[in-house]
Each structure stands twice: as structure tokens, then as C-alpha cells.
MINU-829874 format. One line per 5 residues: number of its first residue (from 0); for each residue x, y, z of N, C-alpha, C. Coordinates in steps of 0.05 Angstrom, whole numbers, plus 5000, padded with zeros to 4 digits. Layout:
REM MINU-829874
NUM	X:Y:Z:X:Y:Z:X:Y:Z | ...
This chain:
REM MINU-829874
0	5017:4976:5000:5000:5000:5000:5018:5025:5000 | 5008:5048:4983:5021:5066:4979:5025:5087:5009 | 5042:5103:5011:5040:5117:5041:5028:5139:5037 | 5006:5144:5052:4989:5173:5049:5004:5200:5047 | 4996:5219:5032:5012:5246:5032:4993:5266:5018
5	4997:5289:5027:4989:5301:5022:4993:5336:5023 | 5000:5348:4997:5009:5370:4986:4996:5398:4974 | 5013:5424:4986:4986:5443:4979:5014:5467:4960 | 5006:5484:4942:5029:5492:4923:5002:5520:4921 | 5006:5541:4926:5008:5558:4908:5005:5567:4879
10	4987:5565:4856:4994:5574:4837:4979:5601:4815 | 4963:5611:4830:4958:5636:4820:4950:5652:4848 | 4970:5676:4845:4975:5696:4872:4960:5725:4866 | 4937:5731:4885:4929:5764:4877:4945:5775:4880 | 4938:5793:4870:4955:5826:4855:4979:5819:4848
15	4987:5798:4829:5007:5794:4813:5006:5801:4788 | 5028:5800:4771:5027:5806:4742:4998:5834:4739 | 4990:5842:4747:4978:5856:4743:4951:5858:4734 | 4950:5840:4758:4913:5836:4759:4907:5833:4790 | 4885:5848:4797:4873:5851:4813:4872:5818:4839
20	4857:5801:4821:4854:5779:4837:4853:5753:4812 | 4849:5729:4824:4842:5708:4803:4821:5695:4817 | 4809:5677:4790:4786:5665:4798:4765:5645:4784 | 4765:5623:4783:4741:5597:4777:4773:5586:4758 | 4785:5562:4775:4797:5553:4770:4788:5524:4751
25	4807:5517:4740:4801:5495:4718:4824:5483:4717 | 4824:5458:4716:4848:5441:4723:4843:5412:4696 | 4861:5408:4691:4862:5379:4671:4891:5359:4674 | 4882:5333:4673:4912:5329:4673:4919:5309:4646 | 4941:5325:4622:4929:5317:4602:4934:5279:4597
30	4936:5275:4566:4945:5248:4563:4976:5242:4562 | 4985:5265:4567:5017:5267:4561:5028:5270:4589 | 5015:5277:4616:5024:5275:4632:5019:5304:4646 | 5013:5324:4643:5013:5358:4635:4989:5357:4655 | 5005:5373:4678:4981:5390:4690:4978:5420:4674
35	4949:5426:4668:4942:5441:4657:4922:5461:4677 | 4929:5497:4695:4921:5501:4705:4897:5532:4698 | 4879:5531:4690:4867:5558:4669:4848:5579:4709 | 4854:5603:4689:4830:5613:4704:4821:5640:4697 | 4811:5654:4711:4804:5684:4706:4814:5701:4716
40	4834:5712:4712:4850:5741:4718:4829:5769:4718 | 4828:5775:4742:4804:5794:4737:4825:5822:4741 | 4820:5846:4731:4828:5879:4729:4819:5887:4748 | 4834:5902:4757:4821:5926:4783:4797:5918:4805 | 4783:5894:4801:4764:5889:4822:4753:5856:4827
45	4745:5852:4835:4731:5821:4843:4703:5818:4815 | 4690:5832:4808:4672:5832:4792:4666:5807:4773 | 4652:5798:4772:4646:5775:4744:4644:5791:4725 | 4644:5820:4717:4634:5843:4696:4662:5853:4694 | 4685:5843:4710:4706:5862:4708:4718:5857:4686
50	4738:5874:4673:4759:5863:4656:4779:5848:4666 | 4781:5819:4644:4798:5799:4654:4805:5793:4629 | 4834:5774:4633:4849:5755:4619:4843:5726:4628 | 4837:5712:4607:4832:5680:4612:4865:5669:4607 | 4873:5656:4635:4901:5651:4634:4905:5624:4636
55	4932:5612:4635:4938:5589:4646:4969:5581:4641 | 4977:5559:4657:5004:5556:4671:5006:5517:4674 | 5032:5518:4657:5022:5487:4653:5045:5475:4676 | 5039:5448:4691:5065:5437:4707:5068:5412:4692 | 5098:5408:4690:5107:5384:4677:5119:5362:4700
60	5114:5368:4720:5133:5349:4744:5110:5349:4765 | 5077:5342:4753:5054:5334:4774:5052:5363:4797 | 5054:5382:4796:5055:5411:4803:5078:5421:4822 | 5101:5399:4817:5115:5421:4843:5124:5441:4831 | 5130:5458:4807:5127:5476:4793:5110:5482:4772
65	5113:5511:4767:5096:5516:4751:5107:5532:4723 | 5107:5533:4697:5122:5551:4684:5101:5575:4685 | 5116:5600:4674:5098:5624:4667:5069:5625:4657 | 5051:5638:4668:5020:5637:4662:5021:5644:4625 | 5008:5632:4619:4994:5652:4582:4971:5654:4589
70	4966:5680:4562:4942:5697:4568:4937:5683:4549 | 4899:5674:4547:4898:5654:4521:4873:5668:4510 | 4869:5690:4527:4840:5710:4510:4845:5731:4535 | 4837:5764:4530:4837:5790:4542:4817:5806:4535 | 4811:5819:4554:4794:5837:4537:4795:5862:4569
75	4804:5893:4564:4810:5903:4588:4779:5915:4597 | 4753:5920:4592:4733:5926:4605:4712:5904:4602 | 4719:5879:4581:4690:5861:4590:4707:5838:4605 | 4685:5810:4612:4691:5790:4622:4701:5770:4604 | 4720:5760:4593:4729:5735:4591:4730:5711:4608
80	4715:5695:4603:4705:5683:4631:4690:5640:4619 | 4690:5633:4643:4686:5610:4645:4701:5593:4637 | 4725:5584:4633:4745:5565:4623:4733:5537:4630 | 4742:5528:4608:4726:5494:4607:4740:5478:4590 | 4749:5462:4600:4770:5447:4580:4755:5416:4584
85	4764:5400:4555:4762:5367:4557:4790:5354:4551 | 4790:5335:4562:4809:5321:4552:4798:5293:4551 | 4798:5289:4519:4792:5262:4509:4807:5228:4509 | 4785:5209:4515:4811:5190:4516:4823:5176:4502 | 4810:5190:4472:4819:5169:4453:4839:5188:4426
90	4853:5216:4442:4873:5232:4432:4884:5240:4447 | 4907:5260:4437:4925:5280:4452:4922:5310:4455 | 4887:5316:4436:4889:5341:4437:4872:5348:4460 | 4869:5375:4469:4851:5389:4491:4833:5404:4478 | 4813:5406:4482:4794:5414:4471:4781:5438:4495
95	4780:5468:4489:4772:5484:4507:4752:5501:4501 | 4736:5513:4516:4708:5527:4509:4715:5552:4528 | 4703:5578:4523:4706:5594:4535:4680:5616:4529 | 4675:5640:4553:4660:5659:4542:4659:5685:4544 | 4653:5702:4530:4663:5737:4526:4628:5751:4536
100	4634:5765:4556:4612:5789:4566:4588:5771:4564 | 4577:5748:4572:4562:5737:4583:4543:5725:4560 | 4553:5739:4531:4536:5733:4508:4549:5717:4479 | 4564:5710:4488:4587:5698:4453:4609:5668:4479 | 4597:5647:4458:4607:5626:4468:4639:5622:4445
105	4656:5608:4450:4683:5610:4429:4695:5574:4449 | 4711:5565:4430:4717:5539:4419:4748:5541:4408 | 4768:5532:4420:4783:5514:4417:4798:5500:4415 | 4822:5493:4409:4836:5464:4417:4870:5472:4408 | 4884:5443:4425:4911:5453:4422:4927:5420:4419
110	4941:5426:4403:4955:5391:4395:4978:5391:4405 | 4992:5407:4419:5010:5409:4431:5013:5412:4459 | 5001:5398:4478:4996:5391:4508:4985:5414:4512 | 4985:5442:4509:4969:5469:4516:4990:5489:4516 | 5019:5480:4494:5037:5504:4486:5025:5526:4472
115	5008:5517:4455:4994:5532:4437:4959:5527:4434 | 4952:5546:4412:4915:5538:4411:4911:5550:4389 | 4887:5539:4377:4884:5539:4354:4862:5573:4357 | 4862:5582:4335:4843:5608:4335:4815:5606:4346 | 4812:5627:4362:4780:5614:4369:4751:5613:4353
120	4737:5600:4355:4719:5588:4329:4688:5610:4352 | 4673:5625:4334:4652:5619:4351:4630:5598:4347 | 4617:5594:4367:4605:5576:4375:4572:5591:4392 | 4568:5614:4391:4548:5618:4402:4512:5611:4391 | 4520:5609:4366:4495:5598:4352:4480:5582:4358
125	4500:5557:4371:4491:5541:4380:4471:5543:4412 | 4481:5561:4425:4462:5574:4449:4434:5587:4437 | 4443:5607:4416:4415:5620:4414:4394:5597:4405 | 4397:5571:4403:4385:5553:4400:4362:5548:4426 | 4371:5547:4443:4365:5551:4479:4340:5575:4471
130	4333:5583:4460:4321:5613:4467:4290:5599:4461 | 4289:5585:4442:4267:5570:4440:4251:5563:4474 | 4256:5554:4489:4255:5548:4511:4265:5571:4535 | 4280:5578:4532:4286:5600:4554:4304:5626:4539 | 4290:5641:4547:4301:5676:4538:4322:5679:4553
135	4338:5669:4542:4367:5683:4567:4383:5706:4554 | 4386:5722:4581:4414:5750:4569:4434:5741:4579 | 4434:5720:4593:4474:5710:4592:4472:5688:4593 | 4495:5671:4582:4503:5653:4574:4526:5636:4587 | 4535:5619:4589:4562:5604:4606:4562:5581:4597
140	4590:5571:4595:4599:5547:4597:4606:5541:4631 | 4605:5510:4630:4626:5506:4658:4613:5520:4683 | 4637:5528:4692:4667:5526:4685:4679:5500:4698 | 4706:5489:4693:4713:5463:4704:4707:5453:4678 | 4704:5427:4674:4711:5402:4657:4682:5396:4641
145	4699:5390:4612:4673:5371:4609:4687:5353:4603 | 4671:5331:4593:4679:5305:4595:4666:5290:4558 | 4692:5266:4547:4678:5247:4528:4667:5218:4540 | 4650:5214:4526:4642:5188:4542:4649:5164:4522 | 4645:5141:4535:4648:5126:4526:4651:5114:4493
150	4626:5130:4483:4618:5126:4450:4630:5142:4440 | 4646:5169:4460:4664:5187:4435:4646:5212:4439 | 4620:5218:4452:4614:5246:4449:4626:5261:4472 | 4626:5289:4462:4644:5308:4484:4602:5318:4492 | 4612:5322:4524:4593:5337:4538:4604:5361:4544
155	4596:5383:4547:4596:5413:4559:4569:5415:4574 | 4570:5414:4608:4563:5428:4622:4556:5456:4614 | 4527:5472:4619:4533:5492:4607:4500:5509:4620 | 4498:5546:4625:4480:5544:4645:4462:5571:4631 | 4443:5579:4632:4444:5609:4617:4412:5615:4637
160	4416:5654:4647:4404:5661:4660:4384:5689:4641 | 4359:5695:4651:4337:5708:4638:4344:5739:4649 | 4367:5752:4667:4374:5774:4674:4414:5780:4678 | 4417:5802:4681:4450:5805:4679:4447:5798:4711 | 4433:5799:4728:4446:5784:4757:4450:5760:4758
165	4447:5743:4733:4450:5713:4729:4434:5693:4749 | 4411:5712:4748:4389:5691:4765:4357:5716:4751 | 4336:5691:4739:4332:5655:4744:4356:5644:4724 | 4363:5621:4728:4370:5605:4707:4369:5584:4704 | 4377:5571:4689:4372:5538:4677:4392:5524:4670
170	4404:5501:4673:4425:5485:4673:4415:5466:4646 | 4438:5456:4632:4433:5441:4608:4466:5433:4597 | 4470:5421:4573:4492:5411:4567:4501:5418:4531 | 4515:5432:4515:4524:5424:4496:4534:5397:4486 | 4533:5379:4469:4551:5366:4457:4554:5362:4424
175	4580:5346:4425:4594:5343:4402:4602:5314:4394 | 4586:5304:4373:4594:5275:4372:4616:5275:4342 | 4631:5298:4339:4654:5291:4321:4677:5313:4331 | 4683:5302:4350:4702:5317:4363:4713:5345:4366 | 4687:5366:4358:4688:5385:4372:4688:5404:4339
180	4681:5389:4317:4677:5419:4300:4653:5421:4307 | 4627:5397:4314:4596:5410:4308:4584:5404:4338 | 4570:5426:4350:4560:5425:4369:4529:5429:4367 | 4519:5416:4383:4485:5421:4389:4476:5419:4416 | 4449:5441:4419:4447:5434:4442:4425:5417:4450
185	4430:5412:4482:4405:5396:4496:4391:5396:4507 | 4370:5379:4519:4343:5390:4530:4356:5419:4550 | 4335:5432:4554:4335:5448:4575:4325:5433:4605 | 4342:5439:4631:4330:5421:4655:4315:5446:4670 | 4287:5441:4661:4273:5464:4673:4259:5460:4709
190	4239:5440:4701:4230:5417:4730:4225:5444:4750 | 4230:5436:4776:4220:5456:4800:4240:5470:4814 | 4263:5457:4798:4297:5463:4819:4294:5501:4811 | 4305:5520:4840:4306:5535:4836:4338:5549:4835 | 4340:5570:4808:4370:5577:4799:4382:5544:4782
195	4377:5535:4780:4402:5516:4774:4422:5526:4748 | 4440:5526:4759:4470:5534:4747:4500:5511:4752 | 4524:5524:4730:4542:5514:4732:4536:5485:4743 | 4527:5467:4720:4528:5440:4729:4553:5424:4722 | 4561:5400:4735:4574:5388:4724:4579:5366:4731
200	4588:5350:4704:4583:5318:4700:4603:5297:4695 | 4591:5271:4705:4604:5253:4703:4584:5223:4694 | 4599:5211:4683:4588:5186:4662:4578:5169:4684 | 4570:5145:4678:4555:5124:4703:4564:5103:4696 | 4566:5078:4709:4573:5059:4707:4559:5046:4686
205	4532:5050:4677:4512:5041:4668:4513:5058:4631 | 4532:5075:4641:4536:5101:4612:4518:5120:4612 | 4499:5125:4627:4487:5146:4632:4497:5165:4639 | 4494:5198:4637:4503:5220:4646:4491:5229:4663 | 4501:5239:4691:4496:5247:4709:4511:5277:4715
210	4489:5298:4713:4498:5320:4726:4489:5326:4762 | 4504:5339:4770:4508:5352:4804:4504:5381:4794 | 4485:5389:4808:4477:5417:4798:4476:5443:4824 | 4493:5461:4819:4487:5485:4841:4458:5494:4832 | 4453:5507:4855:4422:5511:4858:4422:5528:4893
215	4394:5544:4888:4387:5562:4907:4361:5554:4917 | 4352:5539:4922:4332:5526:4938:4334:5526:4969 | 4325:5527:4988:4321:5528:5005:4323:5512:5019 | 4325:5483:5010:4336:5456:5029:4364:5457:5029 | 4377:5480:5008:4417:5477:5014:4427:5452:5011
220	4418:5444:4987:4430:5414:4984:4430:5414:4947 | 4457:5399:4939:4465:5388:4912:4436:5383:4895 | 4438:5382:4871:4412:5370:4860:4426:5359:4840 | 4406:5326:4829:4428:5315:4813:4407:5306:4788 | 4409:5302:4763:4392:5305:4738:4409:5275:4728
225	4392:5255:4712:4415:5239:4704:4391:5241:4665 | 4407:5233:4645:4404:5220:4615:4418:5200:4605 | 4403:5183:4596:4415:5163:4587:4430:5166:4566 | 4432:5185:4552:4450:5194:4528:4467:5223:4532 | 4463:5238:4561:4479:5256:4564:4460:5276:4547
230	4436:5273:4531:4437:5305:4506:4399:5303:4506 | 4388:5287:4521:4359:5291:4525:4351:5275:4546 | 4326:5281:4552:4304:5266:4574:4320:5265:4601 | 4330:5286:4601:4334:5288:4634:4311:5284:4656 | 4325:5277:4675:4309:5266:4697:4296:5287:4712
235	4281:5290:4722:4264:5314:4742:4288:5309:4761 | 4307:5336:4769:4326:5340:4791:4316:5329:4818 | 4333:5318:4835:4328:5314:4857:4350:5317:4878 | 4346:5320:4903:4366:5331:4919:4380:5305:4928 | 4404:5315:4928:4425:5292:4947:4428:5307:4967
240	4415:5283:4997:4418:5293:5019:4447:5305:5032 | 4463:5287:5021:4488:5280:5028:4511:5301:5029 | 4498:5324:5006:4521:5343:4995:4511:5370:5002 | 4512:5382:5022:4508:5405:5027:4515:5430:4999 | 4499:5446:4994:4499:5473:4976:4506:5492:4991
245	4529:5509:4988:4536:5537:5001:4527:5554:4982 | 4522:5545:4949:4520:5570:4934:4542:5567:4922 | 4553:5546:4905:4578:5551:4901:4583:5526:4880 | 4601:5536:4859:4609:5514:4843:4624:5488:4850 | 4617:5462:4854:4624:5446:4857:4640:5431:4827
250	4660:5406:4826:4675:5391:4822:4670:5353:4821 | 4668:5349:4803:4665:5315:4801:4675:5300:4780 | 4688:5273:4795:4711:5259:4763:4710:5238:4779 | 4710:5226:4758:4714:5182:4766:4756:5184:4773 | 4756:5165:4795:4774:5156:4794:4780:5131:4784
255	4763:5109:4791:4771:5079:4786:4739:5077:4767 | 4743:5055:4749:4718:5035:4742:4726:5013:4747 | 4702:4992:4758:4703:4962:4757:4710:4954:4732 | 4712:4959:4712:4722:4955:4682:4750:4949:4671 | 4764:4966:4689:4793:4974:4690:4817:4969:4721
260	4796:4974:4744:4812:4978:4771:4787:4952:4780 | 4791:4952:4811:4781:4936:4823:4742:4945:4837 | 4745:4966:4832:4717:4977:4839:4712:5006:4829 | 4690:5013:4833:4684:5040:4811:4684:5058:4842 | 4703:5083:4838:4702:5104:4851:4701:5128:4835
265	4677:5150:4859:4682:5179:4842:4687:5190:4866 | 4702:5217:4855:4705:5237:4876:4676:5268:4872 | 4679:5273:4903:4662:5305:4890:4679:5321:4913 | 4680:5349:4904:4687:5363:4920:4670:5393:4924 | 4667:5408:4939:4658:5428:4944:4657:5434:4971
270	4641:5469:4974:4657:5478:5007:4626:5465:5022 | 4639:5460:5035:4608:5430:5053:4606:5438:5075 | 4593:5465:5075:4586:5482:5096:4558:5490:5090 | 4540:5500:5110:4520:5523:5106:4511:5534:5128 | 4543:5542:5141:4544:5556:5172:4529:5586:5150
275	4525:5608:5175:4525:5632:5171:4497:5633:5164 | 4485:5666:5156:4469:5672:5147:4465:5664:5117 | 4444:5663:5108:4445:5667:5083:4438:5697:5072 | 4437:5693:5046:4433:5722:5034:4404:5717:5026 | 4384:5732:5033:4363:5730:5034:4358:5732:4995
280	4368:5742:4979:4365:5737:4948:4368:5715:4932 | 4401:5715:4945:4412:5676:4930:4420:5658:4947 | 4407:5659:4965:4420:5646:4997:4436:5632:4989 | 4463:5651:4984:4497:5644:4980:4497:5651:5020 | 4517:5628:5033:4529:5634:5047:4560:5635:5045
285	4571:5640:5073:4606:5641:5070:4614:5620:5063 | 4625:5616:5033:4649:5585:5027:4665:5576:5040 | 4667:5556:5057:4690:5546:5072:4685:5518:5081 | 4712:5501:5085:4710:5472:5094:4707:5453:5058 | 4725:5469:5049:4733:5447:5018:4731:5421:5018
290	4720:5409:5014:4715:5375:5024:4718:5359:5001 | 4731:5342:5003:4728:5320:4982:4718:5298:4993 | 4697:5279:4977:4683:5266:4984:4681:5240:4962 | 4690:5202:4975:4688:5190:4949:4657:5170:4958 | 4655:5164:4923:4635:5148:4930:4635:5126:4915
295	4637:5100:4926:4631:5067:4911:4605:5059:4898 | 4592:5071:4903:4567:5062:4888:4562:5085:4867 | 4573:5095:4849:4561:5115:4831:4540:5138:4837 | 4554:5152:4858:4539:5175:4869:4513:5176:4889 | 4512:5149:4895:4484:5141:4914:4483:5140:4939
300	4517:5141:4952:4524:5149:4968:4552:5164:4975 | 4563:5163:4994:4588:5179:5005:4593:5180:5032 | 4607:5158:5028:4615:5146:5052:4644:5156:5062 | 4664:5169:5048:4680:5178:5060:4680:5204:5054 | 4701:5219:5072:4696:5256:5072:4720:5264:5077
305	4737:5279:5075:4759:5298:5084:4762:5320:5075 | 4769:5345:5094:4767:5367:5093:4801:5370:5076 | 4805:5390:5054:4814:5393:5048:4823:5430:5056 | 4810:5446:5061:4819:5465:5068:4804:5476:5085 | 4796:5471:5114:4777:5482:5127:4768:5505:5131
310	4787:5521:5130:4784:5559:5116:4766:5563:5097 | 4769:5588:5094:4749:5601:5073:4759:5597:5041 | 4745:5581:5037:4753:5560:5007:4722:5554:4985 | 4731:5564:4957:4707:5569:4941:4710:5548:4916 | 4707:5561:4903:4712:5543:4873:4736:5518:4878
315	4724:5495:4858:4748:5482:4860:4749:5462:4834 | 4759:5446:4831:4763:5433:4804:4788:5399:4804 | 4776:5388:4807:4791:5361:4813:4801:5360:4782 | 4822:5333:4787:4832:5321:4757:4856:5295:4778 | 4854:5289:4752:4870:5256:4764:4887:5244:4750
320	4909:5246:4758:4939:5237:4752:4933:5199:4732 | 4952:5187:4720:4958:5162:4713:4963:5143:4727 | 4974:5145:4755:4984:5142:4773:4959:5138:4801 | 4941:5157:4796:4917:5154:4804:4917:5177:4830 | 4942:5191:4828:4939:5222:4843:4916:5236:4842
325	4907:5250:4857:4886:5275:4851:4898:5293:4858 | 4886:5311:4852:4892:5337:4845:4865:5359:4847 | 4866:5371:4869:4845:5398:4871:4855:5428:4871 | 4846:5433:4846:4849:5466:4838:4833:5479:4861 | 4837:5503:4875:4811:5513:4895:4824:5538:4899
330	4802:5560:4893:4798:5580:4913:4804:5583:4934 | 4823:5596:4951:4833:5594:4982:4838:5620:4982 | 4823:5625:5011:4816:5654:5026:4803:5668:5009 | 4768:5665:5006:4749:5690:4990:4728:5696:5006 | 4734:5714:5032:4712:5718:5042:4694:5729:5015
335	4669:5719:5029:4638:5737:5019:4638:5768:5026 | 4639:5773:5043:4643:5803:5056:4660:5829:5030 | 4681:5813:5018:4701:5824:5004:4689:5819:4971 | 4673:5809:4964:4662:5798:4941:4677:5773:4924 | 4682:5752:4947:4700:5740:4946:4729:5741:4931
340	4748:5762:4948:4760:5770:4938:4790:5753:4950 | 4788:5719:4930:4804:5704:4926:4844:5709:4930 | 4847:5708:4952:4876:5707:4960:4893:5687:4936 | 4892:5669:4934:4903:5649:4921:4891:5628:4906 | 4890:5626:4885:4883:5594:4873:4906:5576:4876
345	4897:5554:4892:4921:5540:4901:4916:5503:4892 | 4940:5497:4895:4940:5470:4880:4941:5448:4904 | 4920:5435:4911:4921:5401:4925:4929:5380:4916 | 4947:5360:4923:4955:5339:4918:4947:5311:4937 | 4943:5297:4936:4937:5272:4944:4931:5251:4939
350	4932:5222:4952:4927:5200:4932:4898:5193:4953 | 4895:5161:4945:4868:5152:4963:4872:5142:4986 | 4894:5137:4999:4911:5134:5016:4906:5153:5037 | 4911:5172:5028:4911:5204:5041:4880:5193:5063 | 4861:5199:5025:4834:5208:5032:4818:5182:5050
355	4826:5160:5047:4810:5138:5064:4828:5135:5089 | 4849:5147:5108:4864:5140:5127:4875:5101:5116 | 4873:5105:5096:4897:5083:5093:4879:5054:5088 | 4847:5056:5089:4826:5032:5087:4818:5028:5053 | 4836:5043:5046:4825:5034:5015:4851:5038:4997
360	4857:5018:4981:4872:5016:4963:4864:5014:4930 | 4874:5018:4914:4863:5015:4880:4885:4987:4865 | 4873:4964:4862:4876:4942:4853:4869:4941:4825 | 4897:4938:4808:4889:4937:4784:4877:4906:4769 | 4860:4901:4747:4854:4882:4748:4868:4869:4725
């Protein structure tokens, strides 16, 4: 059995390089071995409206360094915003989605571990598709991961709201079943869930798609939607008791399948609190107590827990080494008070060792 450890790195610092703060981290780890770390460099203020650079900073040695950030889109008074990357498992390229001032979706990819990227394609057409069903004035990918499944289609997570305060809104998914020139979209998940935003997904044992959905409902709990094809007939959302809602983007990725390892594990992570007041509008409370959480049965339960940063900790973004490391991108130090005005995006390391005190091992078959 491997010996538990566990590592915390630094890698995007406020008021550096000359940006205000950073923010909604995105993490991949590619097929070449390449931690890949993206996020939002915001200008002069904490704002989701502020002017930002969509950046990123690749580690070649599993993160104990980092080389220099690139700017991979700018814009100095709108938002460049939501970074969302896939990494497929049947290539070497990365495939990334991104979006400009809340209304223009853009597309994509780099064959060279994320040295470079190809010009960005737009892709918003495909949203104003959505309008049929819901009138939205902003738009989002993500942010965090999407995922290919099994048969080869790419999913995008993806969320769009009927006002610029980005509430009501509606959670739903892009995909691409030829690797990312043609996209369409999918049902809308309308049902009774209130706000549902920034969803995000992971495949099922069974091949079904399952999204974990933020949401502002009043029980303060996860809501989870599943399709048997990932791109229609979503399920009427229902709450998982298990996962507390602060208001806040959550994180989910398979580590093991019974297919491949000895049993099917997923991880989820998010801040697994709902101390404090809420905000009587989006009953967002204070983010803190980063938790990672695995589960053996395909999301039905969650049986183990560890706090990964008990402080005031927001966004976060898992990814998983060859080796079978994890890896949590997160927000660290954003009070609410300050408009979450993110101290550091910092990098977690750990294996399952760590996270089960040493009762679970991964048996290859």
C-alpha cells in the first residue's frame, strides 16, 4: 500500500502580474502527463463584469512547479470568463470552450499539450438555439471540465440566465459527437429546481450522464439530473441529501471503474458548509471547509469525507493523475464580505491513501 501524503502549492497569487485577483479555477491532467492550470485574471476588482484575461500555467513534474501563466483571451473592460476544458481519451488534443461578456460562446483546441491553441471558432449559435425554451441575456459554459464518454461524444456542462444578475437560470449541456467541429444543444432542465447553474458531469457505470447541479433552493442541498445519452430526457432533479449547497460551484471525476481497477470510485468536491446567514436573494452563504468526498456506488452514496481546506475556500476543480493522484484546483481565502475576493488559487495533491486514512487501496485488474 502506497504511504498517504498530502500537498498544497500555490499557483495563482492576487495582485500579481497585474491583475487585481484570480478566479474559477480549471484544472486537467492531460494524456501526456501535463498539469494544465486555466482561470480568470480579473482587472482592478473582484467583479464577474470586470475586465479579465483567461490565463493558464502548465506543470510538467505533477505541480511542484509551475512555468509562466499565458494569456489565452483579454479583453480590458469586458469578462472573459468560464474556462472549460476536455480532455479526450481516445487523443492528445485538449479541447477548450470559453466565454466573452456573458453573450458569445468560442471553441478551441491545442495539439500540443496546451503550448499553443488553435484560433478561436465561435460557437454561440449554437446557444441561441436555447432561446426556443428560455430567453436568456447571459450565457456560460462550465466552468471546470467537460467530459467524452464512452461512445466518443464530448459533453459541455453549460447554464444560461433570463437577467445580467445571472438569476433565474437553467442548467443544460452542449455536445459534440465529432470531436468538437459540430455542436448542438440539449434539452433544457427546467422541472421545479430553483437557479440551477454551473452543472457538472460525470458518466455512470451504466453510461448514463449524470449532472450535480448548484442551485438556490432552500433545502441547501446538491441537485442531481441523470440522461441516458447525456443530450435529452433528463430526469426531474432531485436533491442529494448527502452534499450540502453553500452557493457555490462544485467539482466531480471518476477515479477507478470496475472495468479497469478493482471497483468503481468517484470523487466530488465542494465547500460542505451552510454555517452563517444566508443572503436572503441567493441564499449564498460564506464558502469554507473544501471537502472532498468518494463514492463506491456511483453517486448514491458517500461514505467517506475529508476536509481539504477548512478555511474560507470556494471554487474548486479536481483532475486525476495516471498514477491515480488527485489533484484539487481551489479558491483559498474568499471571504463573501470582500466579494469573494480570492487570496490564492492554490493547487492540492493527494492519493486515496491520504483520503481513506489508509482503508482503501486501488487494485488493478
Amino acid at each position: 500500500m502506497n504511504k498517504p501524503f498530502f500537498e498544497k502549492t500555490d499557483v495563482f497569487k492576487a495582485r500579481t502580474y497585474g491583475f487585481y485577483t484570480y478566479r474559477i479555477p480549471t484544472l486537467v491532467y492531460t494524456q501526456n502527463g501535463t498539469l494544465l492550470a486555466f482561470a480568470e485574471a480579473r482587472v482592478g476588482n473582484t467583479s464577474d463584469w470586470a475586465g479579465m484575461s483567461l490565463v493558464m500555467s502548465r506543470s510538467l513534474d505533477n505541480g511542484k512547479t509551475w512555468e509562466q501563466m499565458k494569456k489565452l483571451a483579454s479583453s480590458e473592460k469586458k469578462p472573459v470568463h468560464n474556462p472549460t476544458a476536455i480532455i479526450p481519451h481516445d487523443s492528445n488534443k485538449i479541447h477548450f470552450l470559453y466565454c466573452y461578456n456573458y453573450n458569445q460562446a468560442f471553441y478551441m483546441e491545442s495539439e500540443d499539450d496546451g503550448q499553443t491553441f488553435s484560433e478561436p471558432v465561435d460557437i454561440t449559435h449554437v446557444f441561441e438555439e436555447f432561446k426556443s425554451d428560455f430567453k436568456y441575456k447571459v450565457l456560460a459554459t462550465g466552468p471546470g471540465k467537460g467530459i467524452q464518454l464512452d461512445n466518443g461524444r464530448f459533453i459541455v456542462p453549460v447554464w444560461l440566465a433570463s437577467k445580467y444578475s445571472h438569476y433565474p437560470c437553467v442548467a443544460s449541456v452542449i455536445y459534440s459527437d465529432d470531436n468538437g467541429n459540430n455542436w448542438h444543444r440539449s434539452e433544457v432542465i427546467l422541472g421545479s429546481l430553483v437557479n440551477a447553474e454551473e452543472p457538472i458531469a460525470v458518466q455512470l457505470a451504466d453510461g448514463s450522464v449524470l449532472l450535480n447541479i448548484r442551485n438556490t433552493a432552500e433545502k441547501s442541498r446538491r441537485a442531481i439530473s441523470i440522461s441516458k445519452d447525456g443530450a435529452s430526457n433528463w430526469s426531474e432533479p432531485m436533491f442529494d441529501n448527502a452534499l450540502l449547497e453553500s452557493v457555490c460551484f462544485a467539482s466531480i471525476i471518476r477515479l477507478t471503474s470496475e472495468k479497469r481497477e478493482d471497483k468503481n470510485r468517484i470523487l466530488f468536491v465542494n465547500p460542505d458548509s451552510i454555517e452563517g446567514e444566508p443572503n436572503p436573494v441567493t441564499n449564498m452563504r460564506p464558502r469554507q471547509n473544501l471537502t472532498v468526498k468518494l463514492s463506491y456506488d456511483e453517486c448514491k452514496t458517500w461514505p467517506v469525507s475529508k476536509s481539504i481546506e477548512p478555511g474560507l475556500s470556494g471554487y474548486a476543480d479536481l483532475a486525476v493523475g495516471k498514477d491515480y493522484t488527485i489533484y484539487c484546483l481551489y479558491e483559498r481565502d474568499c471571504p463573501i464580505e470582500k466579494d469573494w475576493d480570492t487570496t490564492a488559487i492554490t493547487l492540492a495533491k493527494f492519493n486515496l491513501e491520504w483520503l481513506t486514512d489508509n482503508n482503501d487501496k486501488i487494485v488493478l485488474k
